[in-house]
C-alpha positions, 0 to 999 in steps of 0.5 A: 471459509471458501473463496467462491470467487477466483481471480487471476493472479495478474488481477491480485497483484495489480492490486497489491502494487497500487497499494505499494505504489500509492505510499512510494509517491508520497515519500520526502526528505523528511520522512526517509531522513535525508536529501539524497533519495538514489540511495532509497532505492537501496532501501526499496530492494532491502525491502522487497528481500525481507518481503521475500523471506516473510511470504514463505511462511504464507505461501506454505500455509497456501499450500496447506489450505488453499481455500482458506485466508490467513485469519480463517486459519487462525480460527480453525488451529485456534478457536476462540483465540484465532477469532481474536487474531482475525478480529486484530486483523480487520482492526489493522486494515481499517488504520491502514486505510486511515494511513493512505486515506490521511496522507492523500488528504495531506498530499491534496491540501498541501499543493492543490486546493486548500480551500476544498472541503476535506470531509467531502473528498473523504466521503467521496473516495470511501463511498466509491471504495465501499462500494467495490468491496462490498460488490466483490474481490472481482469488481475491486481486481478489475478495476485494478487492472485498468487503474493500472494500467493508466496510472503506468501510461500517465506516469509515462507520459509525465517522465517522457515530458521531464527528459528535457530538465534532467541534469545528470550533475544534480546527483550525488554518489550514494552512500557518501555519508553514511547508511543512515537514510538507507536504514531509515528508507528501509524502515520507511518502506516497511512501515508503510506496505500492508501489502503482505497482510494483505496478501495473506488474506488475498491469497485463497482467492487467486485462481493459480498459483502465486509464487511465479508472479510474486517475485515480478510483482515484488520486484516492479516497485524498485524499478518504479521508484528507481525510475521515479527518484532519478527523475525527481533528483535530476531534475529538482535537485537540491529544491526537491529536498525542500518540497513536501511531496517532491514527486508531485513538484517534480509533476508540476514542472512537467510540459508536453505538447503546450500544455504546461503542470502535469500535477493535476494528471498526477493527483487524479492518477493518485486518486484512482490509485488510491480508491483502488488501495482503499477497497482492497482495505476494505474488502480484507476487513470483510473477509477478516470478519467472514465468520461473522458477515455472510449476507451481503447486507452485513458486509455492507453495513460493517464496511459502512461502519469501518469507513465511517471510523476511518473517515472519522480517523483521517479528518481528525489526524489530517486537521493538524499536520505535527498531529499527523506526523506523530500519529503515523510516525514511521516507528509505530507503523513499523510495529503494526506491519511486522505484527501482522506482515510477518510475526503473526503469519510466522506463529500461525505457520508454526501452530499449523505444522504443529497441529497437523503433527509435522513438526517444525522442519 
């Protein structure tokens, strides 16, 4: 399977932090097991470390083929078998986006507009998605390029507005009582990334080599979120433990310039990131399904297909929240990220070194 389109390597990692991002502002007490939120950012650099560790694998196979995504490799060390693996691989990408689909939905219909239609916002969102990856990995880069950029500028502007409610005594030393929220963030954060998946499917379509921004793109999101957690500790508190989504309060106590709850530009910067988030979903499901969707007019209809089963998925999780939580427990989500992050790109690896007769060193 040949990429014919090549983009920057820039262009591929925007999309990858976007797809990091939208999980990261989404995170409470509840779901990282603690009030005390500085000690996550610990977590968050945990993670990117293991992330490090498990890109090797990928970036050897790169390396090997460079023309060929993880799943593509799949078939070609193991036939009928690697059709399987690429198949679970399409499988995966579609409960991923129903993960991020479903927790924006929980995020909107618990602070902005209950009353909304729920099937109508999805609809939306995932026809805009479908539309970009069934136009290409080019048209998805470059949007995420300017999504962005002004998720960065908007997000700026909401922490430049929060300077004045920052009180330094709200926080607390870290690790106080215990490791215990930092082992779960951790978990957390794994659980919730598809990045590397996604990055192993991605890969063959970068223009130039990938190793040198990685470590700047794996790094970027602690700093994101360190910057991020400081201000929602320091300027909520202990309120900021009680809230579902404290960062968005943390935005509808922003005021800039007279104008007074910045958590409408919040949600719109989340939706634009989001959209970004789910055509890079889809467009990994296409290409996991290559072998098989080679006109364009069959891409359409199988990315059709898969947002019509997520958008089936996420109404039916969303409608009741304890329904949600269990579904999308951090537990189960875990599982799936390190089957196909790091345990599948593993054993792919070790087949390829085998088939080419190089042995394991």
């Amino acid at each position: 399977m040949k990429a014919k389109t090549k983009i920057s390597a820039l262009q591929l990692y925007m999309m990858l932090f976007l797809s990091r991002a939208i999980a990261g502002v989404t995170l409470n007490a509840g779901s990282v097991g603690g009030e005390n939120f500085l000690e996550n950012i610990f977590s968050s650099l945990l993670h990117c470390a293991v992330l490090c560790v498990f890109a090797l694998p990928l970036f050897s196979l790169n390396r090997t083929h460079p023309d060929l995504s993880l799943p593509a490799v799949a078939e070609l060390r193991m036939g009928a078998a690697g059709t399987v693996i690429s198949a679970l691989y399409a499988v995966f990408f579609l409960v991923s986006n129903a993960f991020a689909l479903s927790l924006f939905i929980t995020l909107l219909f618990n602070t902005m507009d209950p009353i909304a239609s729920r099937f109508s916002v999805a609809l939306a969102l995932l026809a805009i998605a479908v539309y970009g990856a069934v136009k290409g990995i080019e048209t998805v880069s470059r949007a995420a390029i300017c999504v962005t950029a002004l998720f960065l500028l908007g997000l700026t502007v909401i922490c430049i507005a929060l300077l004045p409610n920052v009180r330094p005594e709200y926080t607390k030393p870290v690790f106080q009582n215990g490791t215990e929220q930092f082992w779960r963030g951790a978990i957390v954060f794994a659980a919730r990334s598809s990045s590397l998946a996604e990055f192993a499917v991605l890969m063959p379509f970068a223009a130039e080599n990938t190793k040198g921004k990685f470590a700047l793109w794996n790094i970027s999101i602690p700093v994101f979120l360190g910057i991020l957690l400081f201000f929602t500790v320091s300027c909520l508190g202990e309120y900021a433990y009680l809230q579902i989504f404290p960062i968005y309060t943390l935005s509808s106590i922003a005021e800039i310039a007279g104008v007074q709850r910045l958590d409408a530009l919040f949600i719109g910067l989340c939706l634009m990131a989001l959209v970004v988030r789910l055509a890079v979903g889809f467009f990994a499901i296409s290409e996991s399904c290559a072998r098989f969707v080679r006109k364009t007019e069959s891409r359409a209809l199988l990315l059709g297909g898969a947002a019509l089963l997520t958008l089936m998925l996420s109404l039916w999780v969303t409608a009741d929240y304890e329904r949600f939580r269990e579904i999308f427990r951090a537990e189960f989500l875990l599982i799936l990220t390190a089957v196909f992050g790091a345990v599948l790109p593993c054993f792919l690896w070790i087949v390829d070194r085998a088939g080419r007769g190089g042995g394991l060193r």
